[in-house]
N, C-alpha and C positions, 0 to 999 in steps of 0.2 A: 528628489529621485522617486517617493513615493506616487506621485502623481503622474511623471511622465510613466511609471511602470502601470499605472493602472489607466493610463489609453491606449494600451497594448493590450490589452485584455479583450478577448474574442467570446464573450459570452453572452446569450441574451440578455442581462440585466438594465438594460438603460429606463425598463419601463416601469423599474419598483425603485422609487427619488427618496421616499420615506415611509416610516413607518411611524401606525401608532402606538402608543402605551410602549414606549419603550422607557425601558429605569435610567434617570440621568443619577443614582447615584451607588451603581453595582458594579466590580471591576466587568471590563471589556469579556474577560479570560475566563469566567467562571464556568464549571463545569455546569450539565442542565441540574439543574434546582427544581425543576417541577416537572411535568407533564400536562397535557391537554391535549380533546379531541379536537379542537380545530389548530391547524397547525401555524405557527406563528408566521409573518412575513417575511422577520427574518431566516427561519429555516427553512421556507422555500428558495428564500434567494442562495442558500448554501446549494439546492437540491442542484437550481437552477446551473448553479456556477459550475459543480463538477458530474451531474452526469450525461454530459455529451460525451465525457472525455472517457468517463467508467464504463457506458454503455457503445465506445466508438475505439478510439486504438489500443486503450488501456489494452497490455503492461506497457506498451511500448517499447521493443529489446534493438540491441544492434549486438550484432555476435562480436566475441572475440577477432576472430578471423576479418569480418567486415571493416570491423576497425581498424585494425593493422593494416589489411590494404589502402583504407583511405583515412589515413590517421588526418591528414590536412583538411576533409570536409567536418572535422567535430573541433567541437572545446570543450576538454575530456576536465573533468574536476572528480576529486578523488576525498570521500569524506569519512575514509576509515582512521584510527587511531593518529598521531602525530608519529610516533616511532616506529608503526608499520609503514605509513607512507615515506620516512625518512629513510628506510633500510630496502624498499623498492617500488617505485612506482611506474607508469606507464611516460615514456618522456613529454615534456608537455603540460602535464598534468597540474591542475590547479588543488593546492591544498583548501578543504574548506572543512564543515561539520554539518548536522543538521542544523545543530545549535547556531551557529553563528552564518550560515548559507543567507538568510533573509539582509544581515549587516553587511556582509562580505560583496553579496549582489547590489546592495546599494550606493557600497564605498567604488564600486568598479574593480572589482577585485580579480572577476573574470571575466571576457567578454563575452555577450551573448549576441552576436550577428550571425553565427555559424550553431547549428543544431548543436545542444550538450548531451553530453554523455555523460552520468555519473555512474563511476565506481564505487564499489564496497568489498566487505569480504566475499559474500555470494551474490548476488545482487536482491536480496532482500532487505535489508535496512535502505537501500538507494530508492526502492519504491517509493517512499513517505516523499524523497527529495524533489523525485520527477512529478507525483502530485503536487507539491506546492508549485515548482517551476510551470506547470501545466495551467494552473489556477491563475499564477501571474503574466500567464500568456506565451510561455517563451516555446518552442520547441525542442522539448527532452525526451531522452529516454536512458535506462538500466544499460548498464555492460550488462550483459547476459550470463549469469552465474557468476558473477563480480570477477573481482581478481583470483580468483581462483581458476576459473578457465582462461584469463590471462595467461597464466607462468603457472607449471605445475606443482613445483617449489611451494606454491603460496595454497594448494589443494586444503578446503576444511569441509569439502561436501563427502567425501568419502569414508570420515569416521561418523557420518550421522545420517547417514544412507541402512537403515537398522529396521526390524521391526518390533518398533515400539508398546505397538498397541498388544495387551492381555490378551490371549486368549477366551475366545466368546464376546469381544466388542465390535466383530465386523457383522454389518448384517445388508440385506440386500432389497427387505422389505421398507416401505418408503412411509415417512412420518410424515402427517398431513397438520398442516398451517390451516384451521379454519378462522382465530379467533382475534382482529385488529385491535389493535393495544395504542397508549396512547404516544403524542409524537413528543420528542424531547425540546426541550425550551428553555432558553437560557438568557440571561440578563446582559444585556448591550447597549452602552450609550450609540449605536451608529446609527446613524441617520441617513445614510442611502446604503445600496447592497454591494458597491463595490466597499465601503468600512467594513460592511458587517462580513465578505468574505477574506478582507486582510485581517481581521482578527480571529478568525477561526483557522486560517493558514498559518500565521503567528503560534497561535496554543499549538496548534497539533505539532507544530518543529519544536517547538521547546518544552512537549512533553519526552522527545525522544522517540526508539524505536519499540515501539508496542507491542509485543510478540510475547510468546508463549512456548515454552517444547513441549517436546512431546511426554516426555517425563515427566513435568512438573504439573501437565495436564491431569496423567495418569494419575498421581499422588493426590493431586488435590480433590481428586474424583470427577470425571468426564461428566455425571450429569448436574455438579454446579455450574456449568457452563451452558449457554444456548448453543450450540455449532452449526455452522453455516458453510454446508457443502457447496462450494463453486465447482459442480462440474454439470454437465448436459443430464439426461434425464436419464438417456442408460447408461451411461458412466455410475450415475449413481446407484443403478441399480446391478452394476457389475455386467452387465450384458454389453458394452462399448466397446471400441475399438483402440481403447488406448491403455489398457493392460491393469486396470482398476479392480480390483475384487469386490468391492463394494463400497459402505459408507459407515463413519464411526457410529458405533450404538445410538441412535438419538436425533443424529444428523438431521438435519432438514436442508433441502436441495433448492437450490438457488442456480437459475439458468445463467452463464455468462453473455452480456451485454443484454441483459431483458426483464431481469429480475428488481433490480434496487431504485427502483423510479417510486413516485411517490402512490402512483397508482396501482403498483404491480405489489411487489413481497414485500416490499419498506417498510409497510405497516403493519407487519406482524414482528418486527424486532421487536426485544425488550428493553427497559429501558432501566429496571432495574436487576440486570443481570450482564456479568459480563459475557459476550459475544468474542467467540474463536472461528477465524475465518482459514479456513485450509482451502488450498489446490492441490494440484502435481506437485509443486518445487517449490511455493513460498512464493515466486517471482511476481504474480497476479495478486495472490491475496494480500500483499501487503500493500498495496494499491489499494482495493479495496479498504481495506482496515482505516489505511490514510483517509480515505474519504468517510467513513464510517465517524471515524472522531472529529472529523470538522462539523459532522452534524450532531454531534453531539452526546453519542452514543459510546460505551465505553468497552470497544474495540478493542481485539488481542490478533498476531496475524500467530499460525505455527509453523513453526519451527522448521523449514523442511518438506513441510506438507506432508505428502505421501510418503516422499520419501523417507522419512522418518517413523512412517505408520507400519507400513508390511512392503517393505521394499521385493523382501524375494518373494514375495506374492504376486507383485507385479510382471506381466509379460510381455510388456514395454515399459521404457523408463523416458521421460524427457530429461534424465541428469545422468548420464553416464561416465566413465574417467575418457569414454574416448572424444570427448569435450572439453576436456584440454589440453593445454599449448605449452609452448614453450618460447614466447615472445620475449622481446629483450624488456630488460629492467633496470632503472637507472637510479642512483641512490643522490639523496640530498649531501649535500659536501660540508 
């Protein structure tokens, strides 16, 4: 299964077969173990593998509504809790996990001839799923605010729609990246770059969904974190058109689809610190995030994003209550 999945895979790599100095006796899985300025073969074949996708349709969403009209063009899979999905799901709907999605898609468990859609609570934990399905080639994307803008019954964006952040943490003035740091590097028996990207699409689903709120940010203090603003350059600066006040104290601004290439802002991540990636809603950056820890860097998405930051500071919202529905919901028997 693994083989015929990976001739369906659409990404430059046919032209890196192998590589050298790689450890035949280091698990596949490990996190990076060192650093260095030149960047290994294998981490460019990661870079290689997902940023068409980060830098091209990523988040990839299908609204609620889209869906229910054309519920028969998707194969909707649903990877929230077993007893959430048992008490209502979208009809249809394929039970799976992060965890077990790579096994499930191998056993046949759901078919992939028809675009998927995966569900979650909001559609932030689904980000991590549609990156790997993305990397394995398939065409996916997010239910758009998960099941929550499904059925309003199931609403969990509306108690954390807050503003989080202290007092004196927004600011508008722009933190400047001059200093390249080194690239992350990790021990892999593979020996061409379609292995060395099934095992970094492997780790990163069976680390789980990697996120952070906005609380446990605040608490543990916002500058042990690097933070990586996903938004356009006056978004960042609060000057945009899309209702932003500005950017968390420290921020540093990362343009969406142009920034995370190896030659653009890539090389100013650190490698030993953790990294917090916010947007608007969570929906992008946890895309992001996903792709962040396949290369190796130890990626957190937040919570919510903005919405979690200074919501009534906001004067647009892309998460509103008038984004959900009230679609029927069918229960496991």
């Amino acid at each position: 299964m693994l083989k015929t999945r990976w001739q369906l895979i659409l990404v430059p790599l046919l032209a890196v077969l192998f590589f050298a100095g790689c450890s035949d006796d280091d698990d596949t899985t490990s996190p990076p173990v060192d650093t260095g300025l030149t960047p290994a073969a294998q981490f460019e074949a990661m870079v290689d593998a997902g940023i068409d996708y980060i830098n091209g349709d990523a988040p990839s969403t299908v609204s609620a509504v889209a869906l229910n009209e054309n519920r028969d063009d998707y194969t909707v899979i649903d990877i929230r809790g077993q007893v959430d999905y048992d008490a209502g799901h979208i009809e249809g709907a394929i039970h799976t996990s992060l965890g077990t999605l790579e096994s499930d898609l191998d056993a046949g468990k759901f078919p992939t001839t028809l675009p998927i859609v995966v569900a979650c609570y909001t559609g932030q934990t689904a980000g991590h799923a549609v990156v790997a399905l993305r990397m394995w080639g398939y065409d996916a994307s997010i239910l758009l605010f998960g099941m929550s803008s499904w059925n309003s019954t199931l609403d969990r964006w509306s108690g954390n729609c807050t503003d989080g952040l202290p007092a004196g943490s927004i600011e508008t003035a722009p933190n400047a990246l001059t200093t390249a740091v080194d690239w992350p590097v990790w021990d892999t028996d593979a020996t061409s770059a379609g292995e060395v990207v099934e095992a970094r699409v492997s780790q990163m689903l069976s680390n789980g969904f990697k996120a952070i709120s906005v609380a446990d940010m605040v608490a543990n203090g916002i500058d042990e974190y690097f933070i990586l603003n996903y938004f356009g350059p006056a978004d960042y600066a609060g000057t945009g058109t899309s209702g932003i006040p500005g950017h968390i104290e420290g921020a540093y601004q990362y343009t969406p689809y142009a920034s995370l290439d190896m030659d653009e802002q890539l090389k100013y991540l650190p490698t030993d610190k953790q990294i917090v990636v916010y947007c608007w809603t969570g929906q992008h950056a946890s895309q992001v995030t996903a792709y962040l820890n396949m290369l190796g860097y130890d990626a957190l998405s937040l919570k919510f994003s903005s919405n979690g930051l200074w919501y009534s500071g906001m004067t647009a919202h892309k998460w509103s209550p008038g984004a959900m529905n009230d679609f029927a919901l069918v229960t496991t028997p």
